[in-house]
N, C-alpha and C positions, 0 to 999 in steps of 0.2 A: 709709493706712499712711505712717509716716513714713520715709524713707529720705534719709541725710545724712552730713556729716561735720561735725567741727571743724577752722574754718580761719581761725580765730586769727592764726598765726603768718606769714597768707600776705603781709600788708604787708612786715613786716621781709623777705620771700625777693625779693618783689619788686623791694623796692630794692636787693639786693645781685644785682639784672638774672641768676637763673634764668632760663632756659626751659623753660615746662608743653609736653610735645608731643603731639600725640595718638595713638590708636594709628597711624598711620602716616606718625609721625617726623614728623607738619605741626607749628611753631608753633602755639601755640591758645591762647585767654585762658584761665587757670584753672577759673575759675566759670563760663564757657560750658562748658568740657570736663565738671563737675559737675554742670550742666542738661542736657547733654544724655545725658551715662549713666543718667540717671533718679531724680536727687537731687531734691529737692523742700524743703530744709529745710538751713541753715548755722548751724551751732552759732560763738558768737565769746564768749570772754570780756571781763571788763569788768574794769577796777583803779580803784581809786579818787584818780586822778591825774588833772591838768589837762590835763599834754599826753604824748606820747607811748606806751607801749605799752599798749592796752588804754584810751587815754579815749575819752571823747565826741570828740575833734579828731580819733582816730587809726579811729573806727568808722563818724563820720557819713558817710563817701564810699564805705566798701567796704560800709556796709549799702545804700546806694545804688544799687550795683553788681548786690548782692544780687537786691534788689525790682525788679530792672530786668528780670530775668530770669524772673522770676513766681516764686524760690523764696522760702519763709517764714525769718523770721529767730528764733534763740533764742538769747536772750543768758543768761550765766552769771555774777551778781554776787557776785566774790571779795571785794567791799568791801574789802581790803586794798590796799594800794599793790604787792603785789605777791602770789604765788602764793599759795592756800590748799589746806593738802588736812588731811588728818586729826595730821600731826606739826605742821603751821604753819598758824594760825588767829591772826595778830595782825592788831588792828586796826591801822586806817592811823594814821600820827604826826600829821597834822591832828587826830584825835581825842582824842589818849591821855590829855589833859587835864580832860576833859567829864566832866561826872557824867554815873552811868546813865542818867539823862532825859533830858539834852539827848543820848545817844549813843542813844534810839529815836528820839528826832526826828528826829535827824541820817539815821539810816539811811529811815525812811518819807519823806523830802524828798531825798535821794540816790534811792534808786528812784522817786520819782515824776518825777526830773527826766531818768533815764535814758531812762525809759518813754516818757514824752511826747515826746521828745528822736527816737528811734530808732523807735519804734511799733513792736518786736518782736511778733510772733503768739505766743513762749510767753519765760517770765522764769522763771528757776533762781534762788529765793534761797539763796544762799550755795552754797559748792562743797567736796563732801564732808564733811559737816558731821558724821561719827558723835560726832564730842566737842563740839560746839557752833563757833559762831564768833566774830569781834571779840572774842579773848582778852582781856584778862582780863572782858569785860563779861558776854561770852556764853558762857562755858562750861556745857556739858551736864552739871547736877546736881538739886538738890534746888530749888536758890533761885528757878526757875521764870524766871529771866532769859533764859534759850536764848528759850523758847516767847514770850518777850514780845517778841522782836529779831524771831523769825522774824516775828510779826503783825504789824510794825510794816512790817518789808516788803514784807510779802503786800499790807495796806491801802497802800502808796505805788504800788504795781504796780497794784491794783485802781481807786484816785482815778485813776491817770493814764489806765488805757485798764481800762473793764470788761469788754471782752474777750477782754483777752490773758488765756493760761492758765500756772498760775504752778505750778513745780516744786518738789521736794527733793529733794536729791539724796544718799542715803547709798552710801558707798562700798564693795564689795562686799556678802555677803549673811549670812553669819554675822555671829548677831546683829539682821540687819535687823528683826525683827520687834520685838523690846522697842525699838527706835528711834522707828516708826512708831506704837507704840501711845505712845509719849509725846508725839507730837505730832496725834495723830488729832482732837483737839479742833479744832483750827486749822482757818480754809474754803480748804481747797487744793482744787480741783476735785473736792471730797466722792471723795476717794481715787482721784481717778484720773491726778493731777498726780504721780504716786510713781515716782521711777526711783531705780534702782540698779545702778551699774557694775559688772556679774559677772565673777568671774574663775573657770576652773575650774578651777584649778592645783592648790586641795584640798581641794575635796567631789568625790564622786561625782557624776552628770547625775542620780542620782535625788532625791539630797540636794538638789540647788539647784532642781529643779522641786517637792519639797516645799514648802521657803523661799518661792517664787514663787507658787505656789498660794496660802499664807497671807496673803501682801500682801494679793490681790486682791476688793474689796469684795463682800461676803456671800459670800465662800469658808467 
């Protein structure tokens, strides 16, 4: 089972010198405090910038950190230069120039460079995708451009390490299923790479363990 957090944000706290303490008021490094409550798995997002929050500069040393401690790493590729979620899907401005084709290269050679780069155990293409991502390329419709971004990903994440296990991630649950069955074709861990951030603010517990049930292969 996997048990973890996201901790993304923990470079920037560090440098503005917090102290993580443990339960009994000790100083303590963070990610040891997370190793030893019984974490096993660090979620970190990725931008697609050269340096600072969220690059390869700002990840190679805290994934480091990471593996040092024996937890597994999953990285979350917003390919945007900055936050993605389901109101904000643009692609990065290095891109916005690029025909559609060189903008799946682009993304299959950004993940594969991330992959090899960091050797994550599992990779999230794209984050909260229910509308698609890399606006205007990848928007979720008709023109099959979404499902060709996400492949393009998937195969960048797969060339660099065939076995890291590679995610999608739609955000909440209404709805999730017409999501899933538009990208079911796709080889995401033959349906078992599927997550979805639940909220139960407003379905019933019986409503979302329906939903749930339906994901999961040969339900």
């Amino acid at each position: 089972m996997l048990r973890g957090a996201d901790f993304s944000q923990l470079p920037k706290i560090e440098a503005e010198n917090y102290a993580y303490l443990s339960a009994d008021s000790v100083p303590a490094d963070p990610l040891e405090l997370l190793a030893s409550s019984g974490a096993n798995v660090v979620r970190l997002k990725v931008w697609n910038n050269p340096t600072g929050d969220g690059s390869l500069a700002e990840l190679r040393p805290l994934v480091a950190r990471i593996k040092a401690l024996d937890m597994t790493v999953m990285l979350t590729l917003h390919y945007s230069n900055t936050w993605a979620d389901p109101g904000a899907q643009s692609a990065p401005t290095q891109w916005a120039t690029l025909t559609f084709e060189e903008v799946l290269d682009s993304v299959e050679n950004f993940t594969f460079r991330v992959v090899r780069t960091l050797e994550p155990e599992y990779v999230q293409i794209g984050n909260e995708i229910n509308h698609g991502f890399l606006h205007p390329f990848g928007v979720r419709d008709e023109s099959g451009h979404f499902q060709r971004l996400l492949l393009a990903g998937l195969q960048g994440a797969h060339r660099a390490d065939s076995t890291c296990q590679t995610l999608l991630h739609f955000a909440g649950y209404d709805q999730a299923s017409a999501f899933f069955a538009s990208v079911d074709s796709l080889p995401y861990e033959d349906g078992k790479g599927r997550i979805a951030k639940s909220g139960v603010f407003e379905k019933a517990l019986e409503a979302l363990e329906e939903e749930i049930e339906s994901l999961l292969p040969n339900a």
